[in-house]
C-alpha positions in Angstrom: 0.0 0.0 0.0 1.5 3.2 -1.0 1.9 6.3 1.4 -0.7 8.7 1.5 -0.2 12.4 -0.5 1.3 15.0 1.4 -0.1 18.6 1.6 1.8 20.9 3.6 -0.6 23.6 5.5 1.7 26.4 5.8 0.1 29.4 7.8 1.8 33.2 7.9 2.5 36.0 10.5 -0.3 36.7 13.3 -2.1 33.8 12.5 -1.0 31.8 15.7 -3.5 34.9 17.3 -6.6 33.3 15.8 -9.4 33.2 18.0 -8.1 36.5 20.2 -7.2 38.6 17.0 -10.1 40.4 15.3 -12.4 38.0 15.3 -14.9 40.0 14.0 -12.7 39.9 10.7 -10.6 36.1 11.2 -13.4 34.4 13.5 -13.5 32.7 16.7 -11.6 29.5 15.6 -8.2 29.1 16.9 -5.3 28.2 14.5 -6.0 24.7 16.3 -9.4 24.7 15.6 -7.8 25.2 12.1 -5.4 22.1 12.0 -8.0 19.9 13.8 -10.4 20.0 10.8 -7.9 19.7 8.2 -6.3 16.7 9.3 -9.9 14.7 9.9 -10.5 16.0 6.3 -7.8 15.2 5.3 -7.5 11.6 6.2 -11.0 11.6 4.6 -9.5 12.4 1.3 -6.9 10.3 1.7 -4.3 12.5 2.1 -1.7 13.7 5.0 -1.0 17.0 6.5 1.6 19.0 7.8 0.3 21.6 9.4 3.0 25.2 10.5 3.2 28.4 11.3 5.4 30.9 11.6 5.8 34.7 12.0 9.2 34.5 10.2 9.4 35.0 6.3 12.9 33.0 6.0 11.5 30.2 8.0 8.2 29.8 5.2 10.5 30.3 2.1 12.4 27.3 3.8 9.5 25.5 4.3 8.4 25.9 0.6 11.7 25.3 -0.8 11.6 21.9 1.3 8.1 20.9 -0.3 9.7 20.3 -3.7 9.5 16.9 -4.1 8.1 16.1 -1.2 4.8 17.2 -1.1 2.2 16.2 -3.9 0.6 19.6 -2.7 0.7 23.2 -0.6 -1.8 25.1 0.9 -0.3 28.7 2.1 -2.2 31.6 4.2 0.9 34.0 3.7 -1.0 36.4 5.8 0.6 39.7 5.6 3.3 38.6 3.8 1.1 37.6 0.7 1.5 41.7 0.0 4.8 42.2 0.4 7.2 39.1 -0.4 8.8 38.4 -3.2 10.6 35.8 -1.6 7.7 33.9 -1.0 7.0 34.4 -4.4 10.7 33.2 -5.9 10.0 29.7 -2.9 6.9 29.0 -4.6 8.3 29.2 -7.9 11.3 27.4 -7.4 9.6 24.9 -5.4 7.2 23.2 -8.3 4.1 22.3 -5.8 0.8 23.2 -6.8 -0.1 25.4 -4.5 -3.6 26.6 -3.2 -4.0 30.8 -1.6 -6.3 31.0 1.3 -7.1 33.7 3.4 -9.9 33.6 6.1 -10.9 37.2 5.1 -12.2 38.7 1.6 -8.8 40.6 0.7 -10.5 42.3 -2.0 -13.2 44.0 0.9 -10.1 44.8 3.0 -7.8 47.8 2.9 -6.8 48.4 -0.8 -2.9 47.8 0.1 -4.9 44.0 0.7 -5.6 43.4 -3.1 -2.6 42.5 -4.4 -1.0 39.3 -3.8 2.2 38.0 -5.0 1.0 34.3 -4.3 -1.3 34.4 -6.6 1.2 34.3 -9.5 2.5 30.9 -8.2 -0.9 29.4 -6.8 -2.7 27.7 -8.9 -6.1 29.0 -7.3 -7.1 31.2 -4.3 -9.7 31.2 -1.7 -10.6 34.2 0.5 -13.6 35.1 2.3 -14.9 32.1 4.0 -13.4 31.4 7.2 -11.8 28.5 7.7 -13.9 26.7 5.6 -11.3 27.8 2.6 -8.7 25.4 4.4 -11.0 22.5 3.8 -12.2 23.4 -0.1 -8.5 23.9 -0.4 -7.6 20.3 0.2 -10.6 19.6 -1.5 -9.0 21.2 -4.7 -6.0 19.3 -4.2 -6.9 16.1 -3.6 -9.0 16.6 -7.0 -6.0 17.6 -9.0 -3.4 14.9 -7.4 -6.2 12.5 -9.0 -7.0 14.2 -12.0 -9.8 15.0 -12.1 -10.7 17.4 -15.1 -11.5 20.5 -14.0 -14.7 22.0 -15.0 
């Protein structure tokens, strides 16, 4: 019996905070809450998860460039970071993962510095606005494209 897929949850600055930060805009959920559901979906899907996070850019572009190979996917809430770093941008390149954006909040109903992401030029697709939730249609995506399924 073969291993199980990896997908590597990879979470950004301030997002340890969950459940205490905003959570008028992020929710009540903690980033535990978080790991808790993706691994039971997960192991629904068939799949593994790594679940990290990490208010340190050098320690995510490490993490990414470590997924090459490795992981048959990568799920990434850059937080902050998805609007300022190019070096997560140059990770994700280099690294050749298929890569799914998701952000609790609607960037594009946020502050206007919030609309541009430079993870979206390496991610395949992106999910904002629906709590948590985006974690789980993430690996949902994933485990769809590891199979191949056609998209529609």
């Amino acid at each position: 019996m073969s291993a199980a897929p990896l997908i590597i949850i990879l979470n950004g600055p301030n997002l340890n905070m969950l459940g205490t930060r905003q959570p008028e805009t992020y929710g009540r959920e903690t980033l535990a809450d978080i790991e808790h559901q993706c691994r039971a979906h997960a192991e629904g899907l068939g799949l593994t998860v790594e679940f990290r996070q990490s208010n340190h850019e050098g320690e995510l572009v490490t993490w990414i460039q470590q997924a090459r190979g490795r992981a048959a996917g990568l799920i990434l809430n850059a937080g902050a970071y998805t609007h300022t770093s190019v070096a997560l941008l140059d990770a994700l390149l280099a690294a050749e993962v298929t890569t799914i954006e998701v952000h609790l909040s609607n960037i594009h109903q946020r502050d206007s510095f919030r609309h541009h992401s430079y993870v979206a030029q390496a991610a395949k697709g992106m999910i904002a606005g629906l709590g948590s939730h985006g974690y789980l249609l993430a690996l949902d995506a994933l485990a769809r494209l590891i199979k191949g399924t056609p998209e529609r």
